[in-house]
C-alpha positions in Angstrom: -116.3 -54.6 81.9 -117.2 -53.2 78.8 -119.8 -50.5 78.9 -122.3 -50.3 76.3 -124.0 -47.5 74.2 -127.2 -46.7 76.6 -129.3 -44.2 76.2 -131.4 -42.5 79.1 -134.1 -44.5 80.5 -133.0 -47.5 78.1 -133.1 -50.2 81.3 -136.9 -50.0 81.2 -137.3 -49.5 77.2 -135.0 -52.8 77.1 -138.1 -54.6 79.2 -140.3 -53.4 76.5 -138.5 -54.1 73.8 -136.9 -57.6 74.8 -137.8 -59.3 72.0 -137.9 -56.0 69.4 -135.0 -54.4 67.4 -136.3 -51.2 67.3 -133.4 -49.4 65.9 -130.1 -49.6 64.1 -127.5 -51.8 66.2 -130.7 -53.1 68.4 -132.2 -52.8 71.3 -129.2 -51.7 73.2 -127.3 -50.5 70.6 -124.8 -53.2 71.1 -124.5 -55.2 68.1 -126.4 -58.1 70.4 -128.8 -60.5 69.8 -130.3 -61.8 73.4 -133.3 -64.4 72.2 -133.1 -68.0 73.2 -134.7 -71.0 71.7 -133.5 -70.5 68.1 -131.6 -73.0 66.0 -128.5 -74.2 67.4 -126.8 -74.8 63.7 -127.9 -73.0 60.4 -130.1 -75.4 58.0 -128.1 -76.9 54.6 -131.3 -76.0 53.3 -131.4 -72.8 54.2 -133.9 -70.9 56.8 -137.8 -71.1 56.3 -139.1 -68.1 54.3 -141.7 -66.7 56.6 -143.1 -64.0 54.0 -141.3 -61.6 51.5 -142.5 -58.2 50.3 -141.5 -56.2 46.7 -139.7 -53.1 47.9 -137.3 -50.5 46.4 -133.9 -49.5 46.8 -132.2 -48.4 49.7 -129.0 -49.5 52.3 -131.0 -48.8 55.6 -131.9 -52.1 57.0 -135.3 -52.9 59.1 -136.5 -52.2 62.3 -139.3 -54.4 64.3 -141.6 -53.1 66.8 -144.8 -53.9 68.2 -145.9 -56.4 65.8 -144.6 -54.2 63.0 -141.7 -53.9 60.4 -140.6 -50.3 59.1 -138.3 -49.9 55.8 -137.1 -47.2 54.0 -136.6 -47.0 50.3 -136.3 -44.9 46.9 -138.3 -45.4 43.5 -135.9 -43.8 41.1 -137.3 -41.8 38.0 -135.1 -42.2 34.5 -132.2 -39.5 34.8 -130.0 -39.0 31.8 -126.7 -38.5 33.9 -123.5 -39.5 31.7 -121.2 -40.5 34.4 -117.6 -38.4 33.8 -114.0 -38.9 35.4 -114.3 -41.1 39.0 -117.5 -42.6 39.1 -116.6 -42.9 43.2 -117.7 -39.2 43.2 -119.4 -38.3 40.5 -122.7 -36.0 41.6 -125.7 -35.3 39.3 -129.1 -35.1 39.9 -131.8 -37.6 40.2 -134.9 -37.2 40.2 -137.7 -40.0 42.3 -139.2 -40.9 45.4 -138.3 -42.0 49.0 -140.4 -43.8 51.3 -140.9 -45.5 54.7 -143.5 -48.8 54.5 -144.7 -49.6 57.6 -145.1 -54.0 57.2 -147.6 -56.1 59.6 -144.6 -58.2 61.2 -146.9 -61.5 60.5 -146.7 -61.5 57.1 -145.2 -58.4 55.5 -148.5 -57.2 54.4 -147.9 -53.7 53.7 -149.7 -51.3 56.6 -149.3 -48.2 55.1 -146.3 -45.7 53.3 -145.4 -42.4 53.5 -144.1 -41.0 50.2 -141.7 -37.9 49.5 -140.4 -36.0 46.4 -136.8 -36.4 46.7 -134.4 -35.4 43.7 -130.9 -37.2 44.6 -128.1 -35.2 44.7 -125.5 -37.7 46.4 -122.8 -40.0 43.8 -124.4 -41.3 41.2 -123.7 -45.2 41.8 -125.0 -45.0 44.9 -127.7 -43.2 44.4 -130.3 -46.2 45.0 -131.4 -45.4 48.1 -131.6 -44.2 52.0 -129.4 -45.1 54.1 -131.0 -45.1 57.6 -132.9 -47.7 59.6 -136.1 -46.1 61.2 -136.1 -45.8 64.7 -139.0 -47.1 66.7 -139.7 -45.5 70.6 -143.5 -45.9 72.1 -146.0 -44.9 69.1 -143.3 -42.9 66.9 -141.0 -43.5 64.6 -138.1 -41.3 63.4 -136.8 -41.9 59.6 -134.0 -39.7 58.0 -133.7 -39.9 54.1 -130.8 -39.7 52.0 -131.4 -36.0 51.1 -131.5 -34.6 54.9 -135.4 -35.3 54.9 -136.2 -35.8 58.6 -139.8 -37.3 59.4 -141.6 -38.1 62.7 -144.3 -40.0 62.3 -147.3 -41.7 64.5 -146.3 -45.2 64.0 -149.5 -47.0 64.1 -150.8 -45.0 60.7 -148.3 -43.1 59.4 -149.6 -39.7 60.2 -146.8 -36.7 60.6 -146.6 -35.2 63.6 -143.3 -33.2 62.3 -140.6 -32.6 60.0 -137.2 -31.0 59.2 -135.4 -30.6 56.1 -131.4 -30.2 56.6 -130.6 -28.3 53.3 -133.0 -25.5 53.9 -133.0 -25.2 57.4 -129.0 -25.5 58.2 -128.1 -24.5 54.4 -125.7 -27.3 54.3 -124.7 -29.6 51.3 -125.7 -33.1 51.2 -122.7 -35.5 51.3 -121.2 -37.3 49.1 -122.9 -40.4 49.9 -126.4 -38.8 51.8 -127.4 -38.3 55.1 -126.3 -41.8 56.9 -126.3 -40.9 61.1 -129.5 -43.0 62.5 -131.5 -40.9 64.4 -131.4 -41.0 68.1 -133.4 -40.6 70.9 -132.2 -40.0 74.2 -135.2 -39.4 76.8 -137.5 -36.8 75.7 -135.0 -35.9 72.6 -133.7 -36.7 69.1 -130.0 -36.3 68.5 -129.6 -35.7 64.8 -125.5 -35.2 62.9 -126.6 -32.8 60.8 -123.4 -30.7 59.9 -122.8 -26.6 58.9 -121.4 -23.9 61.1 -122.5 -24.5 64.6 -125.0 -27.3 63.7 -122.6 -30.2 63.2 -125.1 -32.2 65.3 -128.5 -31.0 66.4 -131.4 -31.7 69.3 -134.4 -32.0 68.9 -137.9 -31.9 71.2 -138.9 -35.9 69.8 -142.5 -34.7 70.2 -142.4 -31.4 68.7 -139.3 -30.9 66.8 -138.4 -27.9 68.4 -134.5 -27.7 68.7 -133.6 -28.2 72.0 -129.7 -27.0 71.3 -127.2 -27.7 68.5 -123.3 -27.7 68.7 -120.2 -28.1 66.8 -119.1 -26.9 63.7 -118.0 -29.5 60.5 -118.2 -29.2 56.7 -118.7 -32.9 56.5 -121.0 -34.3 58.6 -119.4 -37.9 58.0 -121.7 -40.9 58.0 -121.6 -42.2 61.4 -124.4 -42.4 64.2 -124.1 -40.7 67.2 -123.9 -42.9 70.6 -124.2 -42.6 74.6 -122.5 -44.2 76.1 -122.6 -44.2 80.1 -118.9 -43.4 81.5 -117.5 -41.8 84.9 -121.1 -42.2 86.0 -122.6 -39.6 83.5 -124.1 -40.1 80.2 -121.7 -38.6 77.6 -122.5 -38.4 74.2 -120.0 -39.5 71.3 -120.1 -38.3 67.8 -117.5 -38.6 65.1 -118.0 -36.2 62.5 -115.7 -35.9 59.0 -113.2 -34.1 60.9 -112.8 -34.6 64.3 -114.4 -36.9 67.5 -116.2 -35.3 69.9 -118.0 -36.0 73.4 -120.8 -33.8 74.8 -122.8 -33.5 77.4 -126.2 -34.7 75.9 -128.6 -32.8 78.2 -127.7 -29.2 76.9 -124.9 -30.0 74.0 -122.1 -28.9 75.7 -118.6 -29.5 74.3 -116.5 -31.7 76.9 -113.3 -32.1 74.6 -112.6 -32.1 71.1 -109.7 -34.1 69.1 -109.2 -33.6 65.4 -109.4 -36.8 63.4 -110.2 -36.3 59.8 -112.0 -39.2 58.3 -110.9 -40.4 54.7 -113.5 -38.6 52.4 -115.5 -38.2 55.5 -116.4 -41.9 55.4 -116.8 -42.0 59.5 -119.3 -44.8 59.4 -118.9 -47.8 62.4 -120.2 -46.7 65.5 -117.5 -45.9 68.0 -117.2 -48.5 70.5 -116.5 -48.0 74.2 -114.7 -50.3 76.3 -113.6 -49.3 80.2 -111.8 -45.9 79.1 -111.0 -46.8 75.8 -113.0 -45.4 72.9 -112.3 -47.1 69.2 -113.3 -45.7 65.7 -112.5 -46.6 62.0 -113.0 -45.8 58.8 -111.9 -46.5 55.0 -108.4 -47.1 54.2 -107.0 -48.6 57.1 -107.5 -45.9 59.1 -108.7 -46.4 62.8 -107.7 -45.0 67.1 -107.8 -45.6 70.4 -109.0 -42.3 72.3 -107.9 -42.9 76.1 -110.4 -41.2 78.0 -110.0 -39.4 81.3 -111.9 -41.3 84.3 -114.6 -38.3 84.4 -114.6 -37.7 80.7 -113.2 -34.6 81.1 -110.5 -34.8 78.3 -109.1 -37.8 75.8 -105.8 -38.3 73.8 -105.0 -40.6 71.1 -102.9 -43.3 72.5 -102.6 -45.5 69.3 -103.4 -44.8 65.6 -104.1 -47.7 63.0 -102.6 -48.0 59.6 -102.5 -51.2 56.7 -100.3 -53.0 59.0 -101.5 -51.8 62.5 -105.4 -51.9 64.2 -108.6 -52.4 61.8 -109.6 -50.0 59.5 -113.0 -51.1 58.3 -115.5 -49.0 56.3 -118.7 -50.1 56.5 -119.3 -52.3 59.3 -119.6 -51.4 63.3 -117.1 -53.6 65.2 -117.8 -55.1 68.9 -115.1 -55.3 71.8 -115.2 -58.2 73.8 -112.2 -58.8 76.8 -109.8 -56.5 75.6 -109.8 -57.8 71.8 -111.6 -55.8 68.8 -113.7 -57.8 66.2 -115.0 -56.6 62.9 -114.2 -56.4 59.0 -111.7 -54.4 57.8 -110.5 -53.4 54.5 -110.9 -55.5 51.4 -112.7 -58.0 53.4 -110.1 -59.1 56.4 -111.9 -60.2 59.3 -109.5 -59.3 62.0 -109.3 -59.7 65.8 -106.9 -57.2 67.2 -105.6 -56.8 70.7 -107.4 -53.2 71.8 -104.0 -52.1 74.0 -101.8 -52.1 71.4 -103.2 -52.2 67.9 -102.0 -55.9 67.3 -103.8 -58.3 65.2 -103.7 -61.6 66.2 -105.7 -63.0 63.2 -106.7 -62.6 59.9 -109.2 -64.1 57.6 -110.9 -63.3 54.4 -113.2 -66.1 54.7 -116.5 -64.4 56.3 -116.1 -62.5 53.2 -116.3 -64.6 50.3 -118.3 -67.8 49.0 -116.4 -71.4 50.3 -116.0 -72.5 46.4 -114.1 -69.0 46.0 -111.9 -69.4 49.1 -108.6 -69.2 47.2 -109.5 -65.7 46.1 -109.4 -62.2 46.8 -112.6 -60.2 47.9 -113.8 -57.5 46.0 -112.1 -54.1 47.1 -115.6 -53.2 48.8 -116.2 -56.5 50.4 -118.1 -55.9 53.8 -119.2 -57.9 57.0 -121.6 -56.9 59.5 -121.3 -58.8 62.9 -124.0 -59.5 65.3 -123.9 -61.5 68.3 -126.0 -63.8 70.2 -125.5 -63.6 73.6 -127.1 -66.6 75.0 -125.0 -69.2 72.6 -122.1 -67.3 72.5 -122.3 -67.3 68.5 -121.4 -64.9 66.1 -123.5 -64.3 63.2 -121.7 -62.6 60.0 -123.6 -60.8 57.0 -121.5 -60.9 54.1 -122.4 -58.4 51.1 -122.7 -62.0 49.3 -126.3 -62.3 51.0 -125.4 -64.6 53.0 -125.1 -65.0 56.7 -122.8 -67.3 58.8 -122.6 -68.9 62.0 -119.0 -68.7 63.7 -117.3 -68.7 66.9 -114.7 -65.9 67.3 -111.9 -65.9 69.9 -108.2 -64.5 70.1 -107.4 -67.7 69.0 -109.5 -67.7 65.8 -111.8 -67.7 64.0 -114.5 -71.3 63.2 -117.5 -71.6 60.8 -120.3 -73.3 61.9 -122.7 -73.3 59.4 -124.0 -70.7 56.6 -126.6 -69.9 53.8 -128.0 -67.5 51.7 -130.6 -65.6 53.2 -131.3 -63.0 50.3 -130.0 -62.8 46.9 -127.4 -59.4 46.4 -128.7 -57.5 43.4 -127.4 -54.0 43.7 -124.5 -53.2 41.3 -121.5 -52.0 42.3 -118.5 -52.1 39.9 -118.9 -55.3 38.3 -120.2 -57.2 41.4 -123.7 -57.5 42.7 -124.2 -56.9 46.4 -126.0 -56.1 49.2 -125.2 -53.6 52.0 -127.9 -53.3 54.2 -128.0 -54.6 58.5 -130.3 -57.2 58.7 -132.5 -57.6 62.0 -133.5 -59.8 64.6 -137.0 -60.0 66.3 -139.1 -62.6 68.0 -137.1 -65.8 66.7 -136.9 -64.3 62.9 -134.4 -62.6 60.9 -135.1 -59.7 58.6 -133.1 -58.6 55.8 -133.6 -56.8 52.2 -132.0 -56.0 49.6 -132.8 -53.7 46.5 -136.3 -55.4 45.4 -137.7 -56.8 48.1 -137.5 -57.8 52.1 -137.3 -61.2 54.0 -138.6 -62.3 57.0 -136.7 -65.5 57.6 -137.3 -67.9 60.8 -134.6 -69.2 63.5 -137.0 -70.9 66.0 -136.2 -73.8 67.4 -138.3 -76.6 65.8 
């Protein structure tokens, strides 16, 4: 049975939030969609455009709550960096604003915004934006900015109730790319990756922000979320930072095992995914493992490691595990399904990630699918960086398009291509996704 990233308490905040996506990954953190009555096929036409709102930049996707949509983004000033050498990681400084909008989930009317200074530090051509999607629990919500700004604010006006800034309070550099973990809140704490010496991931008192503990030591952060996951009965708490994964004990912080696994330029994105004692993670250039866990959590060894030929190594998408095979997008585009044992792939296809008149091409080198699925049809629904999403079944024995369209146009530049790279979201029959200039809110009821 595969066991899912839960936090404490989630069985009654998944009542309350049935038919919410209050945070990155959803309601359960699972990748999973659970709403009936939508459409059974995806429209030639395309979905009905419920409303759509001008926004800014950013990669962090929506979350819905309570009748409400919350999105981060950045409104850049004009900077007069010259980019020199490898664009890839070339830092300068940029000077504009980030913000959170707070939507009215009826029609995107816009509720109210919180605004920030915030002078970019991160790689220039990727400097659009934040990268995290708020997260929502009872009247708060929690939103982390590219630049280590951490907010908590009241989420029916707006109002702050606290604040941390990572650079001045840990003295750490911001990444390459900016802050990316999502926030998380388990019980009456937020779990924050923060990074530095001794404060590689920190707690927080969600109502206070007093720090409750921190732990571990990393001088990069990485990119990826933390998860809990329940396992040997306990809750243990899983975090990947640039150099090595990691499982605590989420109550107090304390350090259960360690195993040193640097990521590629830190680039630890994807969630790591639990399945029975197996834990999986990935990251760019075809790098990925399978951690077997001891029964009580007590201790972990690698028991496979991935390489071009071997596992998927996908950047920045989360893959899900479903009996005993892996499915996600790995590098330049290849949708894979790999056996989780043994590293084996038993399909390829670049299909999910490119347009059906360009199926005799090559994707981009960044090409990227996020996966979601739908539990109650057994679908699959893939986000390609092409805007569009598509409706598939996915087994070991391969992979079938059902349908797709174009849910938002991709207008953020990236090398010669235009893309977009943010997780859409699902909430009360709709879809909600944005891009650069604007966010959708798309319906899938059933007519």
């Amino acid at each position: 049975m595969i066991a899912r990233a839960i936090v404490v308490g989630l069985c009654v905040v998944a009542t309350v939030w049935a038919d919410d996506w209050p945070h990155y990954l959803g309601p359960q953190y699972d990748l999973t969609w659970r709403e009936g009555d939508i459409l059974k096929r995806l429209p030639e036409k395309g979905l009905p455009v419920v409303w759509k709102t001008k926004i800014g930049g950013g990669y962090g996707g929506p979350s819905v709550a309570n009748g409400r949509v919350y999105v981060m983004d950045r409104e850049a000033e004009p900077s007069t960096a010259k980019i020199e050498g490898n664009p890839n990681f070339f830092r300068a400084e940029h000077p504009g604003n980030e913000s959170v909008h707070c939507l009215r989930e009826s029609d995107g009317v816009i509720l109210w915004t919180h605004t920030w200074l915030c002078q970019y530090t991160t790689v220039t051509p990727y400097a659009n934006g934040p990268r995290c999607t708020p997260t929502l629990d009872g009247d708060r919500v929690y939103v982390l900015g590219a630049e280590g700004h951490l907010w908590c604010l009241e989420a029916k006006t707006g109002e702050v109730e606290w604040a941390k800034d990572f650079r001045k309070d840990y003295g750490v550099e911001t990444p390459n790319w900016g802050w990316s973990s999502h926030p998380l809140v388990d019980g009456d704490q937020l779990i924050c990756v923060v990074g530095g010496k001794g404060s590689a991931v920190v707690s927080y008192d969600k109502m206070t922000g007093e720090e409750r503990w921190r732990a571990l030591s990393s001088k990069a952060p990485g990119y990826c979320p933390p998860v809990i996951y329940t396992h040997g009965g306990k809750q243990r708490l899983f975090v990947w930072h640039g150099e090595a994964v990691a499982c605590l004990d989420p109550e107090n912080g304390k350090l259960l095992w360690s195993i040193a696994y640097k990521a590629t330029y830190g680039m630890a994105i994807g969630a790591p995914q639990l399945a029975g004692n197996s834990l999986y993670i990935m990251c760019y250039h075809g790098k990925s493992a399978l951690l077997q866990l001891a029964p009580d959590s007590s201790s972990a060894k690698i028991g496979w490691q991935g390489n071009f030929q071997l596992g998927l190594g996908g950047v920045m998408n989360t893959p899900y595990i479903e009996a005993g095979y892996l499915y996600g997008c790995g590098r330049r585009g290849a949708y894979r399904c790999i056996e989780l044992a043994t590293g084996e792939r038993r399909w390829t296809t670049t299909a999910p990630a490119l347009k059906l008149a360009d199926a005799d091409k090559k994707p981009s080198g960044w090409a990227n699918v996020f996966t979601v699925r739908h539990e109650p049809s057994g679908h699959r629904f893939l986000f390609n960086d092409l805007g569009e999403m598509i409706q598939s079944k996915l087994t070991p024995e391969g992979y079938t398009e059902l349908g797709r369209t174009l849910i938002i146009p991709p207008d953020q530049p990236v090398g010669r291509d235009l893309l977009v790279w943010s997780h859409p979201a699902f909430a009360n029959r709709r879809l909600y996704c944005r891009n650069d200039s604007e966010i959708r809110c798309l319906s899938m009821a059933m007519k």
